[in-house]
C-alpha positions in Angstrom: -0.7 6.1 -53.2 -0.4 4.5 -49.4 -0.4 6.4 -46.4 2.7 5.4 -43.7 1.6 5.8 -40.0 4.8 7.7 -39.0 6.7 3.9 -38.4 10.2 3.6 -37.9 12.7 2.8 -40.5 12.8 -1.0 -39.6 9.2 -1.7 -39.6 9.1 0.1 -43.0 11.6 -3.1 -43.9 9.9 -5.4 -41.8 6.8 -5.0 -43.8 8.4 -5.2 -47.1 10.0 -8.4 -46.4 6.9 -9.7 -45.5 4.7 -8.7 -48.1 7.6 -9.3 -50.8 9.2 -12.9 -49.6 6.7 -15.5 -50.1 9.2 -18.2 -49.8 8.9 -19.4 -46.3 5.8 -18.5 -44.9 7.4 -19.5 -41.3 10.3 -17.0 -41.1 9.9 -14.0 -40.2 12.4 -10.7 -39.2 12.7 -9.1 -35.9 14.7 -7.4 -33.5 15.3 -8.1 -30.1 14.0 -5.7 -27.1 14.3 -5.1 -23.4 12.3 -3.6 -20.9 14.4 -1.7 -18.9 13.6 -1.6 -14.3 15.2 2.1 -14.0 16.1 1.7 -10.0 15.6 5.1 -8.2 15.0 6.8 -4.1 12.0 8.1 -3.2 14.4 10.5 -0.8 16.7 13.0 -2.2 20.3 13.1 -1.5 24.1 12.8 -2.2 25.4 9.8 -4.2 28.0 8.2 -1.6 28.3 4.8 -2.7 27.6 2.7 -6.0 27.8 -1.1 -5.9 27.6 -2.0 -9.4 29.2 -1.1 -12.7 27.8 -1.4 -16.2 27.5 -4.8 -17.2 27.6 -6.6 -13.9 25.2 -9.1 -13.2 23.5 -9.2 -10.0 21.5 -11.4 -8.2 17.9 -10.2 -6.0 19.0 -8.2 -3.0 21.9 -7.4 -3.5 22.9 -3.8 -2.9 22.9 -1.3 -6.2 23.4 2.4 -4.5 23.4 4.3 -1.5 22.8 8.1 -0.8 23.8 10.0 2.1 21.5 9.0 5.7 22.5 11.4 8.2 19.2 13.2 8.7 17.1 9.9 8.1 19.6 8.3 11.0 19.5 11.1 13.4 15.6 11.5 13.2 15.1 7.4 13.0 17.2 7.6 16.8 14.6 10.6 17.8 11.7 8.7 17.2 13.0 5.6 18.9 13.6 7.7 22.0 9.9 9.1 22.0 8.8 5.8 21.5 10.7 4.4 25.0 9.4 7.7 26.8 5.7 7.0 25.7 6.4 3.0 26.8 7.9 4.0 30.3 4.8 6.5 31.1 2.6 3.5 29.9 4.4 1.4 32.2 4.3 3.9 34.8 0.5 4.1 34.6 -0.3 0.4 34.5 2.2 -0.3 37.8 0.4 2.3 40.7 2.4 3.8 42.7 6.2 2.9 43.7 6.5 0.8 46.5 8.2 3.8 49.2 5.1 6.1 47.9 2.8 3.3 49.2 4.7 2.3 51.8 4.9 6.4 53.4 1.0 6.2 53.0 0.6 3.1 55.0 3.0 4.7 58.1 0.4 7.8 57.8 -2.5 5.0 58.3 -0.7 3.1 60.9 -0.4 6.3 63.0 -3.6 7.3 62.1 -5.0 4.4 64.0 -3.2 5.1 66.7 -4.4 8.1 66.8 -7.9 6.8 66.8 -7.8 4.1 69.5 -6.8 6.9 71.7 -9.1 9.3 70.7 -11.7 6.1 71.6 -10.3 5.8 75.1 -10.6 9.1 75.6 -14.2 8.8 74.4 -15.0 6.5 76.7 -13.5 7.9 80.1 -15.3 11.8 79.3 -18.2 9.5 78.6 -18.0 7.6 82.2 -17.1 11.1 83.8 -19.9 12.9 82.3 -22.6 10.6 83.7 -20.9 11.2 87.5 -21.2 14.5 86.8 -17.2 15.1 86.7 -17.2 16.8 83.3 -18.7 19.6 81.2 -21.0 18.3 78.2 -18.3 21.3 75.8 -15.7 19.0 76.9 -17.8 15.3 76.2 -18.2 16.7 72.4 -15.0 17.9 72.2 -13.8 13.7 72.9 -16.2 12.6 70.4 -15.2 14.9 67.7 -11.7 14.0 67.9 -12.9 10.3 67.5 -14.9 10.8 65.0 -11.8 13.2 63.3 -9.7 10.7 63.8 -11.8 7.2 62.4 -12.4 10.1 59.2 -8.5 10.1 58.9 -8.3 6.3 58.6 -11.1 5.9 56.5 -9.4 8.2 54.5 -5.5 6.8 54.3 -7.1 3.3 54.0 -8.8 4.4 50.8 -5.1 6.3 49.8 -3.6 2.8 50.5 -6.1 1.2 48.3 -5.6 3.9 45.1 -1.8 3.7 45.4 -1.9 0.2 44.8 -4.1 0.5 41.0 -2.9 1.6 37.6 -4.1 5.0 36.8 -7.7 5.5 35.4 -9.5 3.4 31.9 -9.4 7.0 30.0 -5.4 8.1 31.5 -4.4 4.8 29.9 -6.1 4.8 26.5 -4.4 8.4 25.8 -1.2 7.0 27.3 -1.6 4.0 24.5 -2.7 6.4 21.9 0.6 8.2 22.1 2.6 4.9 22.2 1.3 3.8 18.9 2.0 7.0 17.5 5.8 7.2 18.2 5.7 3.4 17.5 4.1 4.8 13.4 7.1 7.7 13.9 9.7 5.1 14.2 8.1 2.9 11.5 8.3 6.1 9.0 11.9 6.9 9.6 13.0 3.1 9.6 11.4 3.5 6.1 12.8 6.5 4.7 16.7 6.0 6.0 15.6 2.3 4.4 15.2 4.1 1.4 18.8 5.4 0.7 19.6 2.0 0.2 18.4 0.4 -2.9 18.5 -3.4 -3.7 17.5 -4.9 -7.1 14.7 -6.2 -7.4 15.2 -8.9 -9.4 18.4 -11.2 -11.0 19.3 -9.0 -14.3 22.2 -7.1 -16.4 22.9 -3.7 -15.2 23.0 -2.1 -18.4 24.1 1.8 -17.1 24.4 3.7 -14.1 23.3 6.8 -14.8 24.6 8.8 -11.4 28.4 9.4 -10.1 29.8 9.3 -6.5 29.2 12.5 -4.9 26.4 14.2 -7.6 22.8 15.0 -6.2 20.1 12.5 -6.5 17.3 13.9 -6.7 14.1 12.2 -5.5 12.9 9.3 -8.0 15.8 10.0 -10.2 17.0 6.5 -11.7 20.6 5.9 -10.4 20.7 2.2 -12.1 19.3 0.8 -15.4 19.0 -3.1 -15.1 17.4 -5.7 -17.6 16.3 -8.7 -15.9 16.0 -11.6 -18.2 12.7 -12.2 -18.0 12.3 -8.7 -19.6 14.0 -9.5 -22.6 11.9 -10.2 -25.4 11.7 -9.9 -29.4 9.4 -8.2 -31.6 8.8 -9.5 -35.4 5.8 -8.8 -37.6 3.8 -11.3 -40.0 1.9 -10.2 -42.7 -2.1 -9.8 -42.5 -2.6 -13.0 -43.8 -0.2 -15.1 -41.2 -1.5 -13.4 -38.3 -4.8 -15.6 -38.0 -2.6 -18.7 -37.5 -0.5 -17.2 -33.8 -1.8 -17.1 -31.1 -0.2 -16.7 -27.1 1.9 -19.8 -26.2 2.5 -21.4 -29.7 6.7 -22.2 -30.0 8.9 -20.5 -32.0 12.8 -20.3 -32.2 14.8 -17.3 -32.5 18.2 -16.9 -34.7 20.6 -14.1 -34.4 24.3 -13.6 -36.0 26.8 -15.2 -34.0 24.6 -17.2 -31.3 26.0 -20.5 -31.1 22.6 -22.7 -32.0 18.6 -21.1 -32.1 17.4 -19.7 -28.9 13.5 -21.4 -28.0 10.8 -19.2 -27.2 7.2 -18.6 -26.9 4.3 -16.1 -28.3 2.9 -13.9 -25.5 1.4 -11.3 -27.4 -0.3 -11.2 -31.2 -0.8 -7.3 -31.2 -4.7 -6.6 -32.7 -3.7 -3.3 -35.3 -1.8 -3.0 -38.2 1.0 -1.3 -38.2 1.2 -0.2 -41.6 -1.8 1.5 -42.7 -3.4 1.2 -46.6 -5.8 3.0 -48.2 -9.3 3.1 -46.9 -10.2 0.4 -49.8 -8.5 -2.4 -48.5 -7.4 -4.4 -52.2 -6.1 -7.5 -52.4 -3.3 -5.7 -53.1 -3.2 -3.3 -49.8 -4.0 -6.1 -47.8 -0.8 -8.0 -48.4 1.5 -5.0 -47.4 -0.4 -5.1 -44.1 2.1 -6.3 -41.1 0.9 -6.9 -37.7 3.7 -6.9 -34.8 4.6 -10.4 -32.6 6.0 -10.5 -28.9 7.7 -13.8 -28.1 9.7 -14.3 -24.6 12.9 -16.7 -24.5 13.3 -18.5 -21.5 15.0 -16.3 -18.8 18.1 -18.9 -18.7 18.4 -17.8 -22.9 17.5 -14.1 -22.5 21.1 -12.7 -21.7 22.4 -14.1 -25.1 20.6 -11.8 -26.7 21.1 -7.7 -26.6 18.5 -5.5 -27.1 17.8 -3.7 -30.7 19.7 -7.1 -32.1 18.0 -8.2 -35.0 17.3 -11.7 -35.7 15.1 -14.3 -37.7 12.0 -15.9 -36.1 10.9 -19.3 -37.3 7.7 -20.4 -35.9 7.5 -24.7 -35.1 
């Protein structure tokens, strides 16, 4: 007795057709299959628009779904705010001081000059009285440390004059920079998440469902759309054991299905490497030939919509 490996009904039939018809070794049965792009959010939300409806064709980019944005819009218009805040203080930092703060701090050094040219004349006369004898030497020092008092002060406003002018310290600005490319990463995350409750196909294809209606709750990574782009179309036959040895990737086949108007070409991709029927541990002569091995070829993406998936059809290799 043979052991069966748990297949499905129609590789139970493919395998007995093989190992049964010996008539044309180039002819083979299959059935066609697609690989379905399931189109989902990575954000929750409420369904408020779908774009397409089963069986619509679409072309790469164009819209599919939309859930609801509010919170992704209103925290995307936050972060662009923080952002201009951080810019303006950056700005701020790297300009000095306004020009009336700079200009108030020269008036203080222009009158602090004054101040000091007086305090010099007055130096001078105390000095000229002192050595006639017409002053006390408490009043002499008293004249010099108002000058010297008053050249401090313009030493000093000069300086102020001088700071007012620069951008605000090395370390002041790196923090102040830090804290710009943060909100600019803020804004870049929202931009991305409110991008995400729209969703564009990836690719030209078939929508074959949509799986979500207008106003039901999406939850996150969910598939709202089920599309079939033609180069995911492909069909599935099996050869017997001793057929395999002769396919290999690329070699041509063409592909016949009820109703198609003429044979669709196509191409090997993939000769699978197990059985998938599985004999005794013996392997007879016998055993052997019931042994079936499965075959993917791909039809050109212009040919793949003629087909449907779970179709079957006849494969001829050339």
């Amino acid at each position: 007795m043979s052991r069966l490996s748990g297949l499905p009904i129609y590789l139970l039939f493919a395998a007995a057709l093989a190992a049964c018809s010996h008539q044309d070794r180039d002819d083979f049965q299959g059935y066609v299959e697609g690989e379905f792009v399931y189109l989902g959010s990575s954000q929750s939300g409420k369904l408020t628009e779908l774009s397409v409806a089963r069986g619509q064709t679409l072309k790469a980019g164009a819209g599919t779904f939309t859930l609801e944005s509010a919170d992704e819009t209103a925290a995307l218009d936050q972060a662009k705010r923080q952002l201009a805040a951080a810019q303006s203080q950056l700005d701020d930092i790297l300009t000095g001081k306004r020009a009336p703060e700079v200009a108030s701090v020269r008036a203080q050094l222009t009158q602090a000059r004054a101040n000091a040219r007086k305090a010099a004349l007055q130096l001078s006369r105390d000095e000229a009285q002192f050595s006639v004898g017409g002053i006390a030497r408490g009043q002499l020092d008293d004249s010099r440390a108002n000058a010297d008092a008053a050249n401090a002060q313009v030493r000093d406003l000069s300086e102020q004059v001088e700071v007012a002018r620069l951008p605000g310290r090395p370390q002041q600005i790196a923090a102040q920079r830090a804290q710009v490319a943060a909100a600019q990463a803020f804004v870049a995350q929202a931009q991305w998440k409110l991008d995400q409750k729209r969703v564009a196909a990836p690719a030209d294809g078939l929508v074959y469902d949509t799986l979500y209606r207008v106003g039901e709750w999406v939850q996150a990574g969910s598939p709202v759309v089920q599309m079939l782009p033609p180069q995911n179309v492909k069909v599935r036959f099996f050869v017997p054991e001793s057929d395999v040895g002769r396919l290999a990737a690329g070699r041509a086949v063409s592909i016949h299905c009820d109703g198609c108007a003429a044979d669709i070409p196509a191409k090997i991709t993939y000769v699978s490497n197990q059985a998938e029927y599985t004999p005794p541990v013996i392997y007879s002569n016998e055993n052997r030939a019931k042994l079936v091995f499965m075959i993917e070829a791909h039809p050109q993406a212009s040919d793949a919509m003629k087909l449907h998936p779970g179709q079957p059809v006849a494969v001829r290799l050339q």
